[in-house]
C-alpha positions as CSV (number, residue, x, y, z in Angstrom):
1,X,-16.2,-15.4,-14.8
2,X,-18.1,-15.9,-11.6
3,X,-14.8,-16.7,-9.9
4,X,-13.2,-13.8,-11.4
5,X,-15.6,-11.5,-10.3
6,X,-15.5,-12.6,-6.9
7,X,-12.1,-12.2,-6.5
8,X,-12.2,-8.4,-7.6
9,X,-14.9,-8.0,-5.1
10,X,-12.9,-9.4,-2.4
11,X,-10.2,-7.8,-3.4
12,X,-12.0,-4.1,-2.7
13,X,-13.3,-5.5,0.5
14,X,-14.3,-3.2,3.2
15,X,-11.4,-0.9,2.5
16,X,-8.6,-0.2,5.0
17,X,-9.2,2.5,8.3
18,X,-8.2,6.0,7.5
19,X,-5.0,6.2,9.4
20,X,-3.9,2.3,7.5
21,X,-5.0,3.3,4.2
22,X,-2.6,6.9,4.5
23,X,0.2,4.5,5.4
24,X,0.0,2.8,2.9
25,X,-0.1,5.6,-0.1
26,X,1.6,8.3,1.7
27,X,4.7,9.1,3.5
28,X,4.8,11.9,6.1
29,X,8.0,14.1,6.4
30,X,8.9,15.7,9.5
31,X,11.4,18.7,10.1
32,X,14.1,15.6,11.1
33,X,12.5,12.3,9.6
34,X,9.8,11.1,7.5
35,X,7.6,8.3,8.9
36,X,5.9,5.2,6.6
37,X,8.7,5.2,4.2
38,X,7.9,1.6,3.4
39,X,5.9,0.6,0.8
40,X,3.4,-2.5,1.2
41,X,3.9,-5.4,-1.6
42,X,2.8,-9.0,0.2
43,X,-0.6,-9.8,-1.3
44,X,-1.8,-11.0,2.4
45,X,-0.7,-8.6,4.4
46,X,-3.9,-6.4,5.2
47,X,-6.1,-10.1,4.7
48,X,-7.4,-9.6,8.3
49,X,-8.9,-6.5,7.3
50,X,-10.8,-9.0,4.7
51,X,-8.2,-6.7,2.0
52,X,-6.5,-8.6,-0.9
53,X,-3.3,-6.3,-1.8
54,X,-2.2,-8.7,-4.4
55,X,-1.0,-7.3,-7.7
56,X,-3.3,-6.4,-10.4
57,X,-2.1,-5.7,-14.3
58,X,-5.8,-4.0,-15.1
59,X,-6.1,-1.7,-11.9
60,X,-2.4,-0.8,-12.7
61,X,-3.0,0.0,-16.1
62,X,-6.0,2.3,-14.9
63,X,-3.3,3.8,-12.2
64,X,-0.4,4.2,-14.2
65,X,0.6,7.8,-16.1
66,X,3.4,9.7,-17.5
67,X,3.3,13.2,-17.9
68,X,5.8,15.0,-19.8
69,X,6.2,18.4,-17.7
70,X,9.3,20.0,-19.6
71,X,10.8,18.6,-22.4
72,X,14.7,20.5,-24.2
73,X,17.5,18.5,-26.4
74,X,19.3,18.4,-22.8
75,X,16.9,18.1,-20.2
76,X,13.4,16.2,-19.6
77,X,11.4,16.3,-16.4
78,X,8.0,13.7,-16.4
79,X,5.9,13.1,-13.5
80,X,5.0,9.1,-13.6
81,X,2.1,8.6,-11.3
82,X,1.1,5.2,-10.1
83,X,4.1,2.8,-9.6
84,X,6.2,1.0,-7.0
85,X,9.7,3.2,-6.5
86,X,11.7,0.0,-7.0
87,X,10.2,-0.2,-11.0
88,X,11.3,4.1,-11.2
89,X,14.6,3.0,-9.2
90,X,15.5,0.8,-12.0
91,X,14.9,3.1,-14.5
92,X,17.1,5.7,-13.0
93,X,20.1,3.1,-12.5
94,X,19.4,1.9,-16.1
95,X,19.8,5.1,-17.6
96,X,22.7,5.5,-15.4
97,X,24.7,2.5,-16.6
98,X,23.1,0.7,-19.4
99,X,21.7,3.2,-22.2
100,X,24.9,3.0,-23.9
101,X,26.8,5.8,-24.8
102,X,30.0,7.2,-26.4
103,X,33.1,8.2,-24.3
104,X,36.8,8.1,-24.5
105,X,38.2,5.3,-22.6
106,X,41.5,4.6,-23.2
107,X,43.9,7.3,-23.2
108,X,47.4,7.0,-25.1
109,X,50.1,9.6,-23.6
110,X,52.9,10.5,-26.0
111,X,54.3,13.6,-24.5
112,X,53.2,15.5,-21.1
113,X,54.8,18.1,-19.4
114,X,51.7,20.0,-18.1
115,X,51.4,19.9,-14.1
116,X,48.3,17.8,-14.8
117,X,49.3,14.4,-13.7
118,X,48.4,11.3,-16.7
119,X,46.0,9.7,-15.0
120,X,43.7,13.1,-13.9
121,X,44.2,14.1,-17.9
122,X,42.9,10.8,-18.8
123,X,39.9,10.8,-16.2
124,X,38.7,14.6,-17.7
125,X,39.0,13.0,-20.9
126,X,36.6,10.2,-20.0
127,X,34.1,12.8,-18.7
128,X,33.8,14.9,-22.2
129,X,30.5,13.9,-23.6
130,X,31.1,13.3,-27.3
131,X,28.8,13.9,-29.9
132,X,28.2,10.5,-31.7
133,X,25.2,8.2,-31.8
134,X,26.5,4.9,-30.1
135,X,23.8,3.4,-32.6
136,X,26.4,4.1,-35.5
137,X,28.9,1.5,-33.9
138,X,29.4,-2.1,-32.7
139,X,30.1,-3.1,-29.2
140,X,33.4,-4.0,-28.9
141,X,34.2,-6.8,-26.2
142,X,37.4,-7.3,-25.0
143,X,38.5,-10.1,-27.3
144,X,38.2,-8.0,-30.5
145,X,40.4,-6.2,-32.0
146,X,39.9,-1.8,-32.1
147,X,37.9,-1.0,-35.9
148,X,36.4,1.6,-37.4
149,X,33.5,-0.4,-36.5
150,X,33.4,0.2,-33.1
151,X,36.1,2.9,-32.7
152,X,36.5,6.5,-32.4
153,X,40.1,8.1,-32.1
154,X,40.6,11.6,-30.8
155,X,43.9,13.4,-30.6
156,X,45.2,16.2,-28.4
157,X,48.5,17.8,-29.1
158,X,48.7,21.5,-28.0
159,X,51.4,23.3,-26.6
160,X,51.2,26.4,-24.6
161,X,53.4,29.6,-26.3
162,X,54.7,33.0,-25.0
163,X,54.1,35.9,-27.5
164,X,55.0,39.3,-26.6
165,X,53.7,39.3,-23.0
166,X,50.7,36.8,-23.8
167,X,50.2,33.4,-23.4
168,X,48.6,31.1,-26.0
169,X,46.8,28.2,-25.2
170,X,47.1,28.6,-21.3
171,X,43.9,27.2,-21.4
172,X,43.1,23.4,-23.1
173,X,39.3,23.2,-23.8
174,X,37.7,20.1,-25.3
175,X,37.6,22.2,-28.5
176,X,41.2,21.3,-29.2
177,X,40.0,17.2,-29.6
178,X,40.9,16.6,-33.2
179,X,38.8,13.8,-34.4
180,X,40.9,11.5,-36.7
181,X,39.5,9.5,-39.4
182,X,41.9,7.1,-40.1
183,X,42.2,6.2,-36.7
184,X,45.6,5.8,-34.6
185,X,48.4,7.7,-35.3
186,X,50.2,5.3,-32.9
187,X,48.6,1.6,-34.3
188,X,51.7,-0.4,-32.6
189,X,51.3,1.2,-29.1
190,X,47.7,1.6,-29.4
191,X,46.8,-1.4,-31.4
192,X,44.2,0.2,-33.3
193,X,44.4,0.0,-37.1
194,X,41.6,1.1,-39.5
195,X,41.0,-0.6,-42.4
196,X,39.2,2.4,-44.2
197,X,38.7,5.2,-42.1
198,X,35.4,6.8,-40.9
199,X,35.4,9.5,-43.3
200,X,33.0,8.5,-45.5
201,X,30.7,7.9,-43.0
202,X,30.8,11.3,-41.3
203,X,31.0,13.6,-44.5
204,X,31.2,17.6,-44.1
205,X,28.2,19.0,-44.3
206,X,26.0,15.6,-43.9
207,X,23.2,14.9,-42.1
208,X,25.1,13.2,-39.3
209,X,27.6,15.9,-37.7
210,X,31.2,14.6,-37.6
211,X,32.6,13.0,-34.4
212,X,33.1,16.2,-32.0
213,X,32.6,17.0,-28.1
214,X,29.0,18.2,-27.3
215,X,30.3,21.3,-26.0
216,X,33.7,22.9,-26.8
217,X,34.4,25.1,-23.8
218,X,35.0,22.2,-21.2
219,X,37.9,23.0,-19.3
220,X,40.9,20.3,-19.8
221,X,44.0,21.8,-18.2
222,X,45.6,24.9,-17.5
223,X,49.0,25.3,-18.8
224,X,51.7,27.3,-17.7
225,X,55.1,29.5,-20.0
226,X,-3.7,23.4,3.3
227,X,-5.5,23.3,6.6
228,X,-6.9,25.8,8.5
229,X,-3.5,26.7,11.3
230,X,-3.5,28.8,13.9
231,X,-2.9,32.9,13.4
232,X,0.8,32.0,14.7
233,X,1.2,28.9,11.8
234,X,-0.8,31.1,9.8
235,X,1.6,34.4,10.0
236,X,4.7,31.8,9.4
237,X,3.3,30.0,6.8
238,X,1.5,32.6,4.6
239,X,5.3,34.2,5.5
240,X,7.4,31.0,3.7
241,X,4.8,29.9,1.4
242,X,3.5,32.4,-0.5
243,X,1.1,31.2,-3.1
244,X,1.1,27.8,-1.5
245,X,-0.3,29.1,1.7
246,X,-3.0,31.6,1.4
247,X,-5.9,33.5,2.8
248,X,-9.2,34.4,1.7
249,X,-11.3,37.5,2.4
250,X,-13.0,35.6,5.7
251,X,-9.5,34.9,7.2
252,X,-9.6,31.1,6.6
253,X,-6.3,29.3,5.0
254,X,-6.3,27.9,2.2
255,X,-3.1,25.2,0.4
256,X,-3.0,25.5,-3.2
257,X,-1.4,23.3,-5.7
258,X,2.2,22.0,-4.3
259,X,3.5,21.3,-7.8
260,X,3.0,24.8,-9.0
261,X,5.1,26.0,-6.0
262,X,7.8,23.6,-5.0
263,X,10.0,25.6,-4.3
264,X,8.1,26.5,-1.1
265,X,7.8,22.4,0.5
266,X,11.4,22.7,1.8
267,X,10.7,25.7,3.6
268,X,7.1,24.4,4.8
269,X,8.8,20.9,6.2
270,X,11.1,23.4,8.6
271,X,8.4,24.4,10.0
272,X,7.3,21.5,11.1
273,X,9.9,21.8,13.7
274,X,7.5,24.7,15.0
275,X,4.6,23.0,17.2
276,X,2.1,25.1,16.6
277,X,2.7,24.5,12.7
278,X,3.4,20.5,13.4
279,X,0.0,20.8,15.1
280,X,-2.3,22.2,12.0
281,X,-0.4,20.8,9.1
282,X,0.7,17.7,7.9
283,X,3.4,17.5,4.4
284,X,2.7,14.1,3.1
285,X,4.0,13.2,-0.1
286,X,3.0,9.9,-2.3
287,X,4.3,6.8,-2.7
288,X,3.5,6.3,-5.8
289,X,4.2,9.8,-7.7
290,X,7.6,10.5,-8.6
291,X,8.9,13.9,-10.4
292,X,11.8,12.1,-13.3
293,X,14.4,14.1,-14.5
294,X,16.4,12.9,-17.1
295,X,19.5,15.0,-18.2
296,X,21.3,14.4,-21.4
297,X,25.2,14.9,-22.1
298,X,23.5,16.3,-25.4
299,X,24.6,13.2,-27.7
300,X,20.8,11.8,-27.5
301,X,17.5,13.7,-26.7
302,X,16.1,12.7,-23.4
303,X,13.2,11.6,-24.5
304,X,15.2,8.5,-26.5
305,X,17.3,7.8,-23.4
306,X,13.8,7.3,-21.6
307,X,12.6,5.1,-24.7
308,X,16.2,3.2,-24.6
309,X,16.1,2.2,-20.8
310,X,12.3,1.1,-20.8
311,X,12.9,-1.5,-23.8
312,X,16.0,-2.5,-21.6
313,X,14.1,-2.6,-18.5
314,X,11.2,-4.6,-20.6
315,X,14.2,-7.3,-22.1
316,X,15.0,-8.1,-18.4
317,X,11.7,-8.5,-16.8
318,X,10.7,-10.7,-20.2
319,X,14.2,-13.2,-19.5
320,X,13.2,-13.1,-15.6
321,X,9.7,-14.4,-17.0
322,X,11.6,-16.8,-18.4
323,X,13.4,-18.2,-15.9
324,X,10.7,-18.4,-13.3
């Protein structure tokens, strides 16, 4: 225990100078670049300052947060305080490419006399988020055969007709995917054969909605037929920021909270262009706070794609562990 407690002390140490300490938590943007971008990991790399910057699972845990700032079936933004960028980088590509998800793949053209060319059909096609939980389904590698299993089959057959001096059906939205059941009409060319159909797993009415897009009016085709700043910063910042920048009865300025007006920092960070502002305000923002938002096609909430791509983040830190 004595040994332990000797390292945290050492650890603390004498603290870091002012202007080291703000490089290391901060990163200061300019009107053209922002300055201490890098974020320090080495355990020994502030030891001459008698600092030990080694890693620490109990001071992280005291660090860490996650706040949930808006939370819809189709959109979730958290703040997560207290973490290297990398660990929230690999969140974002997991949820990019590794929560899995439905989406039509491969597409089987029959018949196409649209001015759409196949292959731009078949990549609109691949973008139409589809209402299914990918939990309902096996993944299919590509060794095994196409099954209900771990299948969908959509088909799209519409044809564009004249009526009086109307056209029908100029227009293909994703509302005209027909979900079949039974799988492939075309099993030779498509080489997809159910054995029972899906039916009786998606019933009308059920709790679990039948196989649809999220959204039916996606367009397919078209057919034819503070500080205290000078009163110059302080007339063009009170001027840009409003809220954010703001003066009290005695004329001094005051900056309020940035996350309640955001939508003023892009305007303040111009300014820095401005010497008299670059000289009487700094915009810093923090290494370690990062504002998360995670969008949903509107097949899962967002809040189980965040739950998805942290147990997949935890499986490969446990099989690195592993290894090492």
């Amino acid at each position: 225990m004595a040994g332990q407690d000797e390292s945290k002390k050492k650890k603390k140490g004498k603290g870091l100078p002012e202007h080291i300490e703000l490089q290391r938590t901060h990163m200061v943007c300019g009107a053209e670049m922002n300055s201490y971008t890098n974020t320090f990991t080495s355990a020994n790399v502030f030891m001459p300052m008698g600092v030990d910057n080694a890693w620490d699972l109990g001071q992280w845990k005291e660090g860490f947060r996650i706040k949930v700032n808006k939370l819809t079936s189709e959109m979730m933004e958290v703040d997560i305080t207290g973490v290297d960028p990398a660990v929230v980088n690999a969140l974002r590509r997991i949820l990019i490419a590794e929560v899995p998800t439905m989406a039509i793949e491969h597409v089987f053209v029959a018949n196409n006399t649209s001015i759409i060319q196949d292959e731009v059909l078949a990549h609109r096609l691949g973008m139409v988020p589809l209402l299914v939980d990918p939990a309902m389904f096996e993944y299919k590698t590509a060794e095994e055969a196409a099954s209900e299993k771990n299948m969908l089959v959509f088909k799209l057959d519409i044809t564009c007709k004249k009526q009086g001096d109307r056209l029908l059906n100029e227009k293909v939205f994703s509302s005209s995917l027909q979900w079949l059941p039974m799988g492939s009409e075309m099993p030779d060319e498509t080489g997809c054969r159910f054995a029972q159909g899906q039916a009786h797993r998606f019933p009308p009415g059920g709790a679990v909605p039948q196989p649809s897009p999220v959204h039916d009016n996606i367009l397919l085709a078209k057919l034819r037929a503070g500080q205290e700043p000078s009163s110059e910063a302080a007339t063009l910042l009170l001027a840009a920021a409003p809220g954010l920048i703001t003066q009290d009865a005695s004329g001094k300025i005051e900056v309020g909270n940035a996350r309640e007006h955001e939508q003023h920092l892009e305007k303040v960070r111009v300014l820095l262009d401005t010497p008299c502002v670059a000289e009487c305000i700094q915009l810093r923002k923090r290494k370690d706070y990062f504002i998360f938002t995670i969008e949903s096609s509107g097949v899962l909430p967002p809040e189980v794609l965040l739950e998805q791509a942290i147990a997949i983040l935890h499986d490969k830190a446990s099989r690195l562990a592993q290894r090492l």
